[in-house]
C-alpha positions in Angstrom: 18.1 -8.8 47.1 18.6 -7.9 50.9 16.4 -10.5 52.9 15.6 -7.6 55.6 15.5 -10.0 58.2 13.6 -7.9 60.6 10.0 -6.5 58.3 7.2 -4.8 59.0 3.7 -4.6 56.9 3.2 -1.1 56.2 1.3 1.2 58.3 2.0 2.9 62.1 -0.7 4.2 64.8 -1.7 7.8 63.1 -0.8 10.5 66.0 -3.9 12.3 67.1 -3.5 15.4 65.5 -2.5 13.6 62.1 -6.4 12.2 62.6 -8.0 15.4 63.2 -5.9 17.3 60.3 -7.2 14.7 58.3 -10.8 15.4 59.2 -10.8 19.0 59.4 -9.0 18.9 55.6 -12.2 16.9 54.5 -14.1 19.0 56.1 -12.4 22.6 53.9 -11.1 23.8 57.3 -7.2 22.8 56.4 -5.3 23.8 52.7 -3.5 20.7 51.0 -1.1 22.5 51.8 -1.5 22.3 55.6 -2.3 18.7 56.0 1.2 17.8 54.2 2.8 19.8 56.4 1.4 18.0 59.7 1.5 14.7 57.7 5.7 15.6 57.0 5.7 16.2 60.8 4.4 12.9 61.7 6.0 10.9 59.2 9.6 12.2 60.6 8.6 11.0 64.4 7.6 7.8 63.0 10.8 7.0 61.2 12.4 8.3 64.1 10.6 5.5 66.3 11.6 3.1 63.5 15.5 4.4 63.9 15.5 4.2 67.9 14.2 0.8 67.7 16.6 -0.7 65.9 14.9 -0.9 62.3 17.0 -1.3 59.1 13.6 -0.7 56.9 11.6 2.2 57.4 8.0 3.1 56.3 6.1 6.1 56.3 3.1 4.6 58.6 0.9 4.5 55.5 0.5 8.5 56.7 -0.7 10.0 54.1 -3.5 7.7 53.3 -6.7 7.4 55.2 -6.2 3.4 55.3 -4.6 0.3 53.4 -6.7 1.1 50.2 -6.0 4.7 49.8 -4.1 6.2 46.7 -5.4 4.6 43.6 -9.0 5.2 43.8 -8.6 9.0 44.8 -6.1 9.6 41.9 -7.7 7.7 39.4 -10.4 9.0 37.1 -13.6 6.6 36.7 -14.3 6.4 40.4 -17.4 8.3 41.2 -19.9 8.8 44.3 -21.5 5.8 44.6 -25.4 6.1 43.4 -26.8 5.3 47.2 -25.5 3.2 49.7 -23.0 0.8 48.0 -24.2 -3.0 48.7 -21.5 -5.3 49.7 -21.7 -8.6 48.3 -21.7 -10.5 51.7 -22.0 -9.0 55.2 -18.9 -7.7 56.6 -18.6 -10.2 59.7 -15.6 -8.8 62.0 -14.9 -11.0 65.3 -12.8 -10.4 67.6 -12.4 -8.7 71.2 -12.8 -5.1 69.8 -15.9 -5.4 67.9 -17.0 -2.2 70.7 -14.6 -0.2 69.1 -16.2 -0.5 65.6 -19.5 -0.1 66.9 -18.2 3.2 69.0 -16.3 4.6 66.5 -18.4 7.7 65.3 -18.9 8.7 69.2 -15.1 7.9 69.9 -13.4 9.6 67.1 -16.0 12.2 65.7 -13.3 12.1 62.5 -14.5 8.7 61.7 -17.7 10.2 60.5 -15.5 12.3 57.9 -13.1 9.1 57.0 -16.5 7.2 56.1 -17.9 9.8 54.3 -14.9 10.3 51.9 -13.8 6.4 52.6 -12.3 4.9 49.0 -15.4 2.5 49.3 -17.8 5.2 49.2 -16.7 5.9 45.2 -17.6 2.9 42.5 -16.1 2.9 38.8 -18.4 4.7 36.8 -16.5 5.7 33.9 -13.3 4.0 31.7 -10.7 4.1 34.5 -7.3 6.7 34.0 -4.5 7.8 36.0 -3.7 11.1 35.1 -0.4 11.6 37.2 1.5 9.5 39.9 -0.2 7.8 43.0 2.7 7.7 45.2 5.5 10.0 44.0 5.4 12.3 47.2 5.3 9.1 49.0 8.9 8.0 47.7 10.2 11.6 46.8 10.0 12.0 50.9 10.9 8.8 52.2 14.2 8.9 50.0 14.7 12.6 51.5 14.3 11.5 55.0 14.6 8.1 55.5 17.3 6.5 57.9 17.7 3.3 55.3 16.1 1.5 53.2 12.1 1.9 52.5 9.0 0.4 51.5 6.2 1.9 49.9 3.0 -0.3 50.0 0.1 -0.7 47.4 -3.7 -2.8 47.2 -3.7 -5.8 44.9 -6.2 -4.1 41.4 -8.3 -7.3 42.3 -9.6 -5.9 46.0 -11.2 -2.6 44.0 -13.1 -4.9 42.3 -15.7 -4.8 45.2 -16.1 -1.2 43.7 -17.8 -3.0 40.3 -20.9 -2.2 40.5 -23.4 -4.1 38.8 -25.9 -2.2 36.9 -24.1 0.9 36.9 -20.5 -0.3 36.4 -21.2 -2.1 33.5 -22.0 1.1 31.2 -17.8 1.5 31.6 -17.2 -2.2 31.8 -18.9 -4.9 30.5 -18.1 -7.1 33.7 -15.5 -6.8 36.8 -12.6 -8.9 34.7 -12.8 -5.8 32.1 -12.4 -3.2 34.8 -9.3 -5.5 36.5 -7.4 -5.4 33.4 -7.2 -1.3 33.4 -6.5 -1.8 37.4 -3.7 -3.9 36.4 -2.2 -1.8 34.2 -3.1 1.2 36.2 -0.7 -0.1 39.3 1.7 -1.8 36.8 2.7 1.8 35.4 3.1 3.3 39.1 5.1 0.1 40.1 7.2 0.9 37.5 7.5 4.7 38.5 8.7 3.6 41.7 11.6 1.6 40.8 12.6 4.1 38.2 12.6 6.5 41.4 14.6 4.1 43.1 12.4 2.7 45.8 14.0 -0.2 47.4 11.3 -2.5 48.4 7.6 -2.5 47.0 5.1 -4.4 48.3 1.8 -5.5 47.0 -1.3 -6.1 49.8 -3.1 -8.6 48.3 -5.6 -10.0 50.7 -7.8 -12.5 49.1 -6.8 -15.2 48.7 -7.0 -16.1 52.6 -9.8 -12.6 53.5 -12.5 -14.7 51.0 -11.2 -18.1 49.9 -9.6 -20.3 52.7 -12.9 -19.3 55.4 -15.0 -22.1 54.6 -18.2 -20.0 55.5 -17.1 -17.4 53.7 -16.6 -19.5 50.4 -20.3 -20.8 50.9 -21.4 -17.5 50.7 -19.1 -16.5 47.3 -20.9 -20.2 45.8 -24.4 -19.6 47.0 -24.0 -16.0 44.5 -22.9 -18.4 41.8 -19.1 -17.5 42.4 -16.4 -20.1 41.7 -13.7 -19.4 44.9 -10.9 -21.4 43.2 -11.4 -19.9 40.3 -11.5 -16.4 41.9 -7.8 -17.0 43.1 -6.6 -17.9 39.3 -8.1 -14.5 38.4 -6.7 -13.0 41.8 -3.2 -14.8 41.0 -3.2 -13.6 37.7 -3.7 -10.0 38.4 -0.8 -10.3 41.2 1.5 -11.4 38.7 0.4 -8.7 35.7 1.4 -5.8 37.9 4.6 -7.0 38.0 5.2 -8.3 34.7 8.1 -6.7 32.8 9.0 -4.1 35.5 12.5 -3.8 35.9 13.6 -6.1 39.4 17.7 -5.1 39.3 17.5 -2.9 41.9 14.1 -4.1 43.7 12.6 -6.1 46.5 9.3 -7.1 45.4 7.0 -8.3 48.2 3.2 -9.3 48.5 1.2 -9.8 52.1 -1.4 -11.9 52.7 -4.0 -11.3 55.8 -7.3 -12.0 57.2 -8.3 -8.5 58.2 -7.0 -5.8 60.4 -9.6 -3.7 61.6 -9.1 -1.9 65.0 -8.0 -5.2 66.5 -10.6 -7.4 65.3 -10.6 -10.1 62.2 -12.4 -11.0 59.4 -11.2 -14.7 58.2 -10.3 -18.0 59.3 -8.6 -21.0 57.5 -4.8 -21.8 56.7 -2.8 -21.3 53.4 -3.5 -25.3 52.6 -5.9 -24.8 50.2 -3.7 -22.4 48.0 -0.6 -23.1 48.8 0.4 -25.4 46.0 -1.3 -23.5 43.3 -0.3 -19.7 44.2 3.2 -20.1 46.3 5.2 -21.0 43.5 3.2 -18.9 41.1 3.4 -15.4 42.7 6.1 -13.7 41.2 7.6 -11.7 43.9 11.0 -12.3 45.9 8.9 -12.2 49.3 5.7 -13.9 50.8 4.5 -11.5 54.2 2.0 -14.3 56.0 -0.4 -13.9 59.0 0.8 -16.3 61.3 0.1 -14.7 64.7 -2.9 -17.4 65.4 -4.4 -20.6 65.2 -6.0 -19.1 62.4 -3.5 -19.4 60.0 -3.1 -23.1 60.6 0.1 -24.9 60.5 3.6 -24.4 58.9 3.2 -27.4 56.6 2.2 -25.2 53.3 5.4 -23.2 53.2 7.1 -26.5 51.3 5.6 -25.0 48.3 7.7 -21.8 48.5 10.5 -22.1 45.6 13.9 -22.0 47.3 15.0 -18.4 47.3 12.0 -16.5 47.9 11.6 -15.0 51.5 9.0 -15.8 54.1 8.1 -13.3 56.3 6.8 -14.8 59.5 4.2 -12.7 60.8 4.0 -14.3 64.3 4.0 -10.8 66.5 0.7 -9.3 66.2 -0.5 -5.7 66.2 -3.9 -6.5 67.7 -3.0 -7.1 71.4 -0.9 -5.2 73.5 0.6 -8.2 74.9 4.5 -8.9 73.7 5.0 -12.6 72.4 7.2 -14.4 74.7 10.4 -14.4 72.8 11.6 -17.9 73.5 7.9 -19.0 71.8 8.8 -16.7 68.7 12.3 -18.7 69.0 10.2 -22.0 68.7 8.0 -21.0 66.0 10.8 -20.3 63.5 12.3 -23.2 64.4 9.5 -24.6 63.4 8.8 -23.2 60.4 12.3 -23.8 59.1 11.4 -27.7 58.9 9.9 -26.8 56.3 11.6 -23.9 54.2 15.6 -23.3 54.9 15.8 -20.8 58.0 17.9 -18.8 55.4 14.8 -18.0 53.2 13.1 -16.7 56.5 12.6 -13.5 58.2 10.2 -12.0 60.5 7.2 -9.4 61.0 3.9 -8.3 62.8 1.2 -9.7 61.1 -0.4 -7.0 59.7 0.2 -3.1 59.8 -0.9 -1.5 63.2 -3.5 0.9 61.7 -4.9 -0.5 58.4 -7.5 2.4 58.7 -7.5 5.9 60.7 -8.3 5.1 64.0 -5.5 2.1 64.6 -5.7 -1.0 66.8 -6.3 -1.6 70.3 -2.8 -1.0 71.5 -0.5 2.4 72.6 2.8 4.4 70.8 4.7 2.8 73.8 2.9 -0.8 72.7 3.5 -0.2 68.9 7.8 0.9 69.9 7.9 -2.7 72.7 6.7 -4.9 69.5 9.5 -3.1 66.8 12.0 -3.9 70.0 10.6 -7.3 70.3 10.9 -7.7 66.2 14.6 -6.8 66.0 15.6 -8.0 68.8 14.2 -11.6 67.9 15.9 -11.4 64.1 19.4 -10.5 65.2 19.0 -13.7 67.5 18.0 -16.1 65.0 20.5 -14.8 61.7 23.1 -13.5 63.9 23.2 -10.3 61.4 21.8 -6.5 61.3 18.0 -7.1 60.6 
């Protein structure tokens, strides 16, 4: 498989008037019709920034999606309105230096008021969950039209829908949350598949978890004090990782998973290194390429990547899309070096942390910001492996 030295997570700052053809199409002032048209639009300047930058792996900016999570729950029947507000199970906490820009998003964007409205997490299974067609064929069928190279296509781990399960009302469909996974899995299993029969190159599974709620040690009191095993909640995440995968075709296929801890208009949700999983889910995880937050302190050390089998690629996610500011390259430079104490530098490679928009509105940083950091990236791989990245 090629080791696409040079990665990036999945999803590009949205133009402006992709955002407000989104809202007005939620709205019933824009046709289908029209919003793929001004999605098409955008999708070709993005891959066009990819090309002048020096990318050898293209995305479509995640453009045709409202955020990460979009796709399966908007093409899958059993998601309904939610009865009332839908209760989170613990208090989104967001820190950061951009919390004003969550608190001033209705008043900044008014099409924030429309993404919330229609957001995937407004809509809880309510009835035996079905895919009646394809999530992401259009997806695929216009990246393999357009794209300069080789693409990815991104998707959400089953297990993160399961904070749509909800209890009480659910349960009439499902008789608890590990019922409702199992049609998830299979669900994204079938449209993995679909995608390699279409000939995508490189899939890649967001599957957030295991460091979003189980390495933040305030976070895992708050998953025990509701009578909710963490460790056991990565087996169960682990195992769903793995199912999606299971018996699809990998000839032809780079099959990669990212791990995060939260990318929401600059600001983060989680703290706590891979230590506590790494032995138990690094070798496990049945995918050719690990994508790891490492841009911060947060992440903790290097130390956990000796658990990665020989072979499997890490992506180094040491540039980050929250602040404008480029990394110094001679510290990006150290860090792999570092790193490779650990895991041979051949079974490395390098990314942003996260995507630079995992929802609508984007992160605290400009187009010119977003094009310096892709510069930065490819620039930095072709000095360490000395090849195309």
């Amino acid at each position: 498989m090629n080791r696409y030295r040079a990665d990036q997570v999945g999803s590009y700052l949205r133009p402006p008037e992709l955002v407000e053809a989104r809202a007005r199409f939620q709205q019933d002032e824009l046709s289908r019709e029209a919003l793929r048209q001004v999605e098409d639009q955008a999708i070709l300047e993005v891959l066009e920034l990819q090309r002048q930058a020096g990318m050898r792996l293209f995305t479509d900016g995640e453009y045709r999606r409202g955020g990460w999570t979009g796709g399966l729950p908007e093409s899958v029947e059993g998601f309904v309105r939610a009865p009332g507000m839908l209760p989170a199970p613990i208090a989104m906490r967001w820190r950061g230096e951009h919390l004003d820009l969550l608190r001033r998003r209705a008043e900044s964007c008014p099409s924030a008021v429309v993404e919330a409205a229609v957001s995937p997490f407004a809509l809880v299974i309510g009835a035996k969950l079905r895919a009646p067609g394809r999530m992401y064929a259009e997806d695929s069928r216009f990246l393999a039209q357009h794209s300069p190279g080789p693409f990815k296509i991104t998707l959400t781990s089953p297990s993160w829908y399961l904070r749509q399960y909800l209890a009480g009302y659910s349960d009439a469909a499902y008789p608890t949350p590990a019922d409702a996974l199992v049609d998830l899995q299979e669900i994204t299993r079938i449209e993995i598949q679909a995608l390699v029969n279409e000939g995508v190159p490189y899939i890649q599974v967001d599957s957030i978890r295991y460091v979003f709620d189980f390495t933040d040690e305030q976070r895992r009191r708050e998953w025990q004090a509701m009578g909710v095993d963490p460790d056991r909640a990565v087996d169960q995440t682990l195992a769903a990782d793995n199912a999606v995968v299971e018996g699809v075709t990998r000839d032809t296929v780079s099959l990669g998973l990212h791990m995060c801890r939260g990318n929401n208009r600059s600001n983060y949700f989680a703290e706590g290194g891979y230590d506590r999983i790494a032995e138990r889910v690094f070798p496990a995880l049945r995918y050719d390429r690990l994508l790891l937050e490492y841009d911060t302190e947060r992440a903790g050390g290097f130390e956990p990547l000796r658990f990665v089998p020989r072979g499997k690629t890490v992506v180094l996610g040491l540039i980050s899309t929250k602040d404008p500011r480029l990394e110094p390259q001679d510290q990006l430079l150290r860090r792999i070096d570092e790193a490779s104490k650990y895991i041979p530098i051949d079974d490395l490679a390098l990314s942003p942390q996260c995507g630079l928009a995992s929802v609508l509105q984007g992160n605290a940083i400009s187009w010119d910001d977003q094009r310096r950091k892709l510069e930065l990236l490819v620039d930095t791989a072709h000095k360490v492996w000395d090849t195309a990245a």
